[in-house]
C-alpha positions as CSV (number, residue, x, y, z in Angstrom):
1,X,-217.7,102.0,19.1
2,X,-220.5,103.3,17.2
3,X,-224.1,104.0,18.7
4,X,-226.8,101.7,17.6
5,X,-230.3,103.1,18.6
6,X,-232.2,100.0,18.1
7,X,-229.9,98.2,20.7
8,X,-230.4,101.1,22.9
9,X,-233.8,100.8,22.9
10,X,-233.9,97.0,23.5
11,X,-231.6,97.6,26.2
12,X,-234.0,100.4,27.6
13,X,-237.2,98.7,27.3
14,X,-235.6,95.5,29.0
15,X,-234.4,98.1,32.1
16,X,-237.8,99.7,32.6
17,X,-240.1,96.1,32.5
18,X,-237.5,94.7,35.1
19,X,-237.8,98.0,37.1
20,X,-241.1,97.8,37.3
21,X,-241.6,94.1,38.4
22,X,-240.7,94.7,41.9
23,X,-243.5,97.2,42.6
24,X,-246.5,94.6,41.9
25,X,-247.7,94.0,45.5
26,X,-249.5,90.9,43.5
27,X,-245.5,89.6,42.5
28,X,-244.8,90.0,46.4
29,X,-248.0,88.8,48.2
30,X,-248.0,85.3,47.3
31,X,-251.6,85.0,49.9
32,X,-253.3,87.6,48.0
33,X,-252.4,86.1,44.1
34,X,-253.8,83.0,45.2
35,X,-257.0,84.4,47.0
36,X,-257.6,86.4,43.7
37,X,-257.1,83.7,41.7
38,X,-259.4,81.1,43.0
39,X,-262.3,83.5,42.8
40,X,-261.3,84.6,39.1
41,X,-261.7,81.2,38.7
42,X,-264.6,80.1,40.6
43,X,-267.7,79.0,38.0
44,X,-270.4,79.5,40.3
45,X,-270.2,83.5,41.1
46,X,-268.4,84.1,38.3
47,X,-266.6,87.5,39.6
48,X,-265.1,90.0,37.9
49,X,-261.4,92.2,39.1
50,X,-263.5,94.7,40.3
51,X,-265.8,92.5,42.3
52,X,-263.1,90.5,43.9
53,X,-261.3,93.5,44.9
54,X,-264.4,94.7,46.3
55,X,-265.1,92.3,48.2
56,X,-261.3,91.6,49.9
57,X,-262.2,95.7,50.7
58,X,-265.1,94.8,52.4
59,X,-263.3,91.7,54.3
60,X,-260.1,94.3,55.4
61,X,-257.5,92.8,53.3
62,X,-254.6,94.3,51.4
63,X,-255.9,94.8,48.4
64,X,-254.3,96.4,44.8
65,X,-256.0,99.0,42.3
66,X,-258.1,97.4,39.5
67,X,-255.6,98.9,37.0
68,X,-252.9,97.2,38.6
69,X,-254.6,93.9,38.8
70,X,-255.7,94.0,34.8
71,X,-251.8,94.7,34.3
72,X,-250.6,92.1,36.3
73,X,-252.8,89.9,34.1
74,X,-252.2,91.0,30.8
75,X,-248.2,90.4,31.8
76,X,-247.9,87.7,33.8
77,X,-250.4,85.5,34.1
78,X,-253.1,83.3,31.6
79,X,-255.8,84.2,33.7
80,X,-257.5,86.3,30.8
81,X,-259.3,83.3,30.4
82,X,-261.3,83.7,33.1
83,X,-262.2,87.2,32.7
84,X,-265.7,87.9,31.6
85,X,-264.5,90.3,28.8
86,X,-261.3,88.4,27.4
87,X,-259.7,90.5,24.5
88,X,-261.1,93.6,25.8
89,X,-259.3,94.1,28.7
90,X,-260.4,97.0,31.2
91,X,-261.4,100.1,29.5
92,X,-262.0,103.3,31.3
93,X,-265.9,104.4,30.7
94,X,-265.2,108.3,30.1
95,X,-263.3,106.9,27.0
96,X,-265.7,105.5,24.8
97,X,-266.9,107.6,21.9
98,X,-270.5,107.8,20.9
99,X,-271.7,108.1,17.4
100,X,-273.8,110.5,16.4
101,X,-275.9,109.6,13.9
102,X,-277.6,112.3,11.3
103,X,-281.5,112.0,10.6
104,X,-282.4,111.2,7.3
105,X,-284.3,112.9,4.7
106,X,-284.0,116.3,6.9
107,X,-284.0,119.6,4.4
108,X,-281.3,122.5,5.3
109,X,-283.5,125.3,6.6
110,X,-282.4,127.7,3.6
111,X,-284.2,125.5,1.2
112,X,-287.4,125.1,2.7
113,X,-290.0,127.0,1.6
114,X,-291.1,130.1,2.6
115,X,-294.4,129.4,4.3
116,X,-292.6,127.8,6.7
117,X,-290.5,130.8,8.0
118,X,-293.5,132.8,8.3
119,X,-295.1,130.1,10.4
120,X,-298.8,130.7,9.8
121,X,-299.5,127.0,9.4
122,X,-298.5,123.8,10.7
């Protein structure tokens, strides 16, 4: 029998998502799924994961990590739609890269002129 690494890999991947199914608490906890999704869904407040997760907090329910609510989702569910922020998913703040952008027109300081390295006028 010869080794076939692409099989192997399918075979791998396949493993590891069905390991990991069984440690969603959102998979087990059929009352929480359904709490979360009628406020993901209600029109007039409009919440977001995080706000709906604050708020179960602040009512003393079991409650998930945002992370692991996004995932649950992005896997299992069509509730993207009623995200505010659809393709973008959930993106860590600390992330995001600023550009810097260069002013224009600025002369290197080696060719300016001499006056102004002596500073005697403005």
């Amino acid at each position: 029998m010869k080794y076939k690494p692409l099989e192997a890999q399918k075979k791998y991947e396949a493993r590891r998502k069905k390991a990991n199914r069984g440690h969603i608490k959102l998979r087990k906890n059929h009352k929480l799924r359904s709490k979360i999704y009628a406020l993901l869904r209600d029109e007039n407040n409009c919440w977001g994961p995080d706000e709906i997760l604050g708020r179960l907090k602040l009512e003393g329910r079991e409650v998930v990590s945002t992370a692991t609510l996004y995932n649950y989702i992005r896997e299992y569910t069509d509730w993207w739609r009623y995200l505010r922020y659809k393709q973008d998913g959930y993106k860590n703040a600390r992330w995001k890269r600023t550009v810097v952008e260069r002013i224009k027109g600025v002369e290197k300081i080696d060719k300016r002129c001499k006056s102004a390295n002596e500073r005697k006028r403005v």
